[in-house]
C-alpha positions in Angstrom: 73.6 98.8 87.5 75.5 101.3 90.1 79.1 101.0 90.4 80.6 98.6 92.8 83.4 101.0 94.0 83.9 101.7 97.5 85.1 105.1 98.3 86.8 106.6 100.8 90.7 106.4 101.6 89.9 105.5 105.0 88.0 102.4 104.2 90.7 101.4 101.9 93.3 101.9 104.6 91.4 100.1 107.1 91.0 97.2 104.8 94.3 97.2 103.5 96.0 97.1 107.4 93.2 93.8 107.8 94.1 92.1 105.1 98.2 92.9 105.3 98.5 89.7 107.8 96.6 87.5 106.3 96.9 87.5 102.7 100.2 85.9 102.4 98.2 82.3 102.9 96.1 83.5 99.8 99.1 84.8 97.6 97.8 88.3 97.2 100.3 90.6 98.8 101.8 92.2 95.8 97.9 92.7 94.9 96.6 94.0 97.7 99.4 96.3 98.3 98.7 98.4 94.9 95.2 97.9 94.8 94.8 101.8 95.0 97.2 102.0 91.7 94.9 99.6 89.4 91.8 100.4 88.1 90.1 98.1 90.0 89.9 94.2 91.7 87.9 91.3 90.7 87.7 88.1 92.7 87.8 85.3 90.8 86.6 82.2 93.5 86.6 78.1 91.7 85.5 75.4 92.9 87.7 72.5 92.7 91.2 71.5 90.9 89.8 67.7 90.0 88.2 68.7 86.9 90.9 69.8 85.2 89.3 72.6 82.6 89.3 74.9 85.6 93.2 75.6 86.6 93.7 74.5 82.4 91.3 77.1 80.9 88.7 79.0 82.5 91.7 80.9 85.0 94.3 81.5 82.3 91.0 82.3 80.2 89.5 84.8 82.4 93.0 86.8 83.6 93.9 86.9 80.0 91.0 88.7 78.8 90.8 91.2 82.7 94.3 91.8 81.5 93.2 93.4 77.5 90.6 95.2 79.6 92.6 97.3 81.4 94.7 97.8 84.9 92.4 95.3 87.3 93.8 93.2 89.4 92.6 89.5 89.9 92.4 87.6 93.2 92.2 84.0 92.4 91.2 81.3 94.5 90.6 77.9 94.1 88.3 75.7 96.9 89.5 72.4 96.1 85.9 71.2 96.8 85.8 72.6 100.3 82.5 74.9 100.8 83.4 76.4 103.8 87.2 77.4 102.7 85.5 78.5 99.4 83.6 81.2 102.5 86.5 82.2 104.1 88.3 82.8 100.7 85.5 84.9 99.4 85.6 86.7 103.2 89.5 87.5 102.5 88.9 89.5 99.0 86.4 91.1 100.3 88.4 92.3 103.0 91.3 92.9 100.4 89.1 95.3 98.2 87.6 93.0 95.3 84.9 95.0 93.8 83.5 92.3 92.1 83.0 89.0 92.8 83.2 85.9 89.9 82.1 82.7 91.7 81.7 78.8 90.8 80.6 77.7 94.3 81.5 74.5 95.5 78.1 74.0 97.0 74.9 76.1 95.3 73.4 76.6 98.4 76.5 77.1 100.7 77.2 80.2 98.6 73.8 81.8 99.5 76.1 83.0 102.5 78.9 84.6 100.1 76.7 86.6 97.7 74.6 87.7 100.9 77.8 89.2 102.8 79.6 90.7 99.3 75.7 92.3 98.4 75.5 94.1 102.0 79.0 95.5 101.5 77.9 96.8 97.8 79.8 94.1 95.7 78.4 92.4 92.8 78.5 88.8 92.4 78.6 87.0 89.1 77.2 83.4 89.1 79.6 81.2 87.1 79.1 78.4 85.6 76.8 76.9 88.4 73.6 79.0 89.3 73.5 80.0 92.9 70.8 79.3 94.8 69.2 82.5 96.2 70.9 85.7 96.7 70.7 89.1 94.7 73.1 88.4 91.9 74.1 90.4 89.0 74.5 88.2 86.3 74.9 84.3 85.5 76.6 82.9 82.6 76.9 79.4 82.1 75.9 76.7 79.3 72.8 74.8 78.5 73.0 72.4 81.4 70.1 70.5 80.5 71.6 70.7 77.2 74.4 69.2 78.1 72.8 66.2 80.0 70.4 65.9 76.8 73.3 65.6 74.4 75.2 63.0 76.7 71.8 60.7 77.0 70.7 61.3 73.1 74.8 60.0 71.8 74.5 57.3 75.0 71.0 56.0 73.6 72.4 56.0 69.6 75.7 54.1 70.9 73.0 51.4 72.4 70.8 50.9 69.6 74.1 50.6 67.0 74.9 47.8 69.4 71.7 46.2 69.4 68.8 45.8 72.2 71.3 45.5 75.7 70.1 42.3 77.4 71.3 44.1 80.9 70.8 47.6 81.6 73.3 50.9 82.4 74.8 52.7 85.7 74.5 56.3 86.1 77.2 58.1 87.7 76.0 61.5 88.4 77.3 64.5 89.6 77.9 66.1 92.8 74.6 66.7 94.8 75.8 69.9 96.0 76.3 71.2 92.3 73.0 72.7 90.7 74.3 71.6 87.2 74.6 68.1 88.5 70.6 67.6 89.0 69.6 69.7 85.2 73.0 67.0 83.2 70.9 64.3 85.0 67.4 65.7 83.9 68.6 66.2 80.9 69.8 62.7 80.5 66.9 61.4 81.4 64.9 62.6 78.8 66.9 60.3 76.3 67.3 57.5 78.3 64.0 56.9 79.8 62.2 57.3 76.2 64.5 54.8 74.8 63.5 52.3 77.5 66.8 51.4 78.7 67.0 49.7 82.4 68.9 52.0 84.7 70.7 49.3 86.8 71.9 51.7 89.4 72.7 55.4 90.3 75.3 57.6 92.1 75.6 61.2 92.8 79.0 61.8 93.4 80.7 63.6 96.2 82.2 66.7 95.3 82.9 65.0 91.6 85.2 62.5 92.7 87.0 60.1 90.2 88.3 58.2 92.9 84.5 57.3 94.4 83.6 56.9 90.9 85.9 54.1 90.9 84.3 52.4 94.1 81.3 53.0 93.5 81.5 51.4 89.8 83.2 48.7 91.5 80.6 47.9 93.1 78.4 47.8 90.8 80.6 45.6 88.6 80.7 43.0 91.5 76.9 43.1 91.3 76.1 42.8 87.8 78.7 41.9 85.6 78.7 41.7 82.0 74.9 42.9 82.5 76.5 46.5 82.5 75.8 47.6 78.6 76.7 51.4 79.5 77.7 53.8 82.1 76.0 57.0 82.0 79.1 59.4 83.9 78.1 63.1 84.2 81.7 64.3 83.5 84.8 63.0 82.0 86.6 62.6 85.8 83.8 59.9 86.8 83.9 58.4 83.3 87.9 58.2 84.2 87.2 56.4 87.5 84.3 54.1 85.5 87.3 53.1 83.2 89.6 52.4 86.0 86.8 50.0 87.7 86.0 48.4 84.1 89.5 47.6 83.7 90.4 46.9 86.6 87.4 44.2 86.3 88.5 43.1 82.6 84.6 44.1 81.5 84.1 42.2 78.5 81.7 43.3 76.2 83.1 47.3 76.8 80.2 49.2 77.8 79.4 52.8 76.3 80.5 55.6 78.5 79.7 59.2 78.3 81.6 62.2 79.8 81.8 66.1 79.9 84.3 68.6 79.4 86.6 67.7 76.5 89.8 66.9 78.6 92.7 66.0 76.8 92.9 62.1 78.6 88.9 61.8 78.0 89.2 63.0 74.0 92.3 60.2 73.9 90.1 57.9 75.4 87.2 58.6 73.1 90.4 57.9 70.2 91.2 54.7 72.2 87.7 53.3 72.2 87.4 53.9 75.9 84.9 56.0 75.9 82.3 56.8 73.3 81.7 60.4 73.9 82.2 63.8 75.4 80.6 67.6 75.7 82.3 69.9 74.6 82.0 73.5 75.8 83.9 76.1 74.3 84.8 78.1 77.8 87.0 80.8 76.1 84.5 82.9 75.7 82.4 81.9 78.8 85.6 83.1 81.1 85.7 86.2 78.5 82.1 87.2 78.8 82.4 86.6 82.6 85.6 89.3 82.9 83.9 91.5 80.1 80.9 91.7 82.6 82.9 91.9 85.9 84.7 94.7 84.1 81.6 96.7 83.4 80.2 96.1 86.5 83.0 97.9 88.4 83.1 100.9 85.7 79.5 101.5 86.8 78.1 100.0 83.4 74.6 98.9 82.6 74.7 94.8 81.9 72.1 93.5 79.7 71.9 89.7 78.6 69.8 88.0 76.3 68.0 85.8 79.1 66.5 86.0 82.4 66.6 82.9 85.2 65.1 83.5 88.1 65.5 87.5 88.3 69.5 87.5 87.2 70.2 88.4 83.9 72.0 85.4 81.8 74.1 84.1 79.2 73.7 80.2 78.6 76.5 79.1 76.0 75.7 76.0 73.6 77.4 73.0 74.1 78.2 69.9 71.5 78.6 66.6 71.5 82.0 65.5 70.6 82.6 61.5 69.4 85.7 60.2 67.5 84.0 61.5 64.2 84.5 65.2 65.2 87.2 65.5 67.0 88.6 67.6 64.0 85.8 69.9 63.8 85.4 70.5 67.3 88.0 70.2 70.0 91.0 70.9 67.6 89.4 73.5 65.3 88.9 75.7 68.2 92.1 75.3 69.6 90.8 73.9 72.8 93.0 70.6 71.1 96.1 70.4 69.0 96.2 66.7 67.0 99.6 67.0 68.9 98.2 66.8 72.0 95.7 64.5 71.1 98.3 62.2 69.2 100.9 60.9 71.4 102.9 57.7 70.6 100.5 55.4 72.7 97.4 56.9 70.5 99.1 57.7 67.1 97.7 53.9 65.6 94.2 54.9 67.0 94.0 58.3 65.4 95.2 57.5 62.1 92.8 54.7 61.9 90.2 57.3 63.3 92.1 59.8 60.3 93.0 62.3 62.5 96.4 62.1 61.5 
């Protein structure tokens, strides 16, 4: 693949006197302003701060390993679920110079938009973590999303049976219907639950991921069907946060299982507490590595190969793992995602020595 560089000083300058006004709102002033010294800039555009791994790991991940790479200088940006300010932020690095683009769009089609205006002004844009709906990318990496969903339905459908035949049925709270992973976790969940023959009371896709409509929307349910809830399918570990709320808020009795994604620390001490039965687990070190190794050699002009292919882009999907109070140990904390620390505070130490994680 050519290089992404833009050359000429009198671009630059042009671009540079644009962008002097404006980028104080984005915090990039001291970036911009000796873009011409570093060896390049990459733009790195996420979604939303309500899931928690993005702002906790895949940032600090990502600048971390741009940093070991060389002089490059990252403009971060975060939507907080807004589609069009997720456009106007990509707009403002391109204006400030990024020669490569890293974005997890808010909303897979929205983004069509972004990766058409950053390809007409000869920028690269890697798909991360969600798949982007059309446009000439250059590379995707992501995980196994229908992996993920498959994992979530096969430890939901286990939990079930080691409870015996449920006399009611199970809510599934899905993801965001503007987020492509959202419809393959569901697919993938599917697969599990339908074979097993487990009644799907209800389901919910959930705006922009929101714990909070989670909540209502579990409420709801709870108001309709009672103790025929057996299990709550949730797509992520911020709806199976907002399911909690609504079940204890409602005093469920039996618990239901609950599923979840992502590993975060209150979901993993919920899974201790006997909140929640499971989690998925994706190691997103070195997803956020690969994804600055790649924007990287994208600007130096590099050839990028990748072991797979989805729909014309060249991709990386990582494997994920199901993670349930058995291997916490061997998971979460051996990678360091974890510390039992963490994981251990005074309101869960009882629960994880009896689970013998301390």
């Amino acid at each position: 693949m050519g290089s992404s560089k833009r050359s000429g000083s009198a671009v630059l300058t042009r671009a540079l006197a644009v962008v002097a006004g404006a980028v104080a709102a984005l915090g990039l002033l001291t970036a911009c302003a000796t873009i011409e010294d570093s060896d390049g800039t990459i733009a790195l555009l996420l979604p939303d701060a309500k899931t928690a791994r993005y702002e906790t790991f895949d940032r600090p991940f990502f600048e971390e390993r741009v940093a070991e790479l060389g002089d490059y200088r990252v403009l971060y940006t975060n939507a907080d679920g807004d589609a069009a300010e997720q456009q106007q932020q990509a707009e403002s690095a391109l204006t400030a110079g990024a020669d490569v683009l890293v974005l997890d769009p808010v909303d897979s089609r929205a983004a069509v938009v972004i990766v058409d205006s950053a390809t007409a002004q000869g920028v690269p844009v890697i798909s991360y973590d969600r798949l982007i709906a059309g446009g000439d990318l250059a590379y995707y990496v992501s995980f196994d999303n229908e992996k993920v969903g498959l994992l979530q339905g096969e430890a939901f459908v286990t939990a079930m049976a080691e409870r015996g035949t449920p006399t009611g049925g199970i809510l599934m709270v899905n993801g965001s219907p503007t987020d492509s992973n959202a419809a393959q976790f569901r697919e993938g969940a599917r697969q599990a639950i339908d074979a097993s023959g487990v009644r799907v009371l209800a389901e919910f896709d959930t705006p922009g991921w929101s714990p909070d409509q989670a909540q209502d929307w579990v409420a709801g349910q709870i108001a309709l069907y009672g103790d025929q809830i057996a299990g709550v399918y949730a797509a992520n570990d911020g709806t199976a946060g907002g399911a909690v709320a609504a079940l204890k808020a409602a005093d469920a009795d039996p618990w239901p299982v609950i599923t979840g994604q992502d590993a975060e620390l209150s979901a993993v001490q919920r899974i201790v507490g006997g909140d929640q039965y499971m989690t998925v687990y994706k190691a997103i070190r070195p997803q956020a590595r690969l994804a600055a190794e790649v924007a990287v050699a994208l600007i130096a002009g590099d050839e990028v190969t990748a072991p797979l292919e989805i729909d014309g882009t060249p991709a990386t999907l990582l494997d994920p793992v199901a993670v349930t109070v058995d291997n916490i140990l061997e998971t979460v904390v051996a990678d360091g995602f974890w510390t039992v620390e963490q994981i251990c505070t005074p309101e869960y130490a009882a629960a994880c020595e009896a689970a013998g994680i301390l």
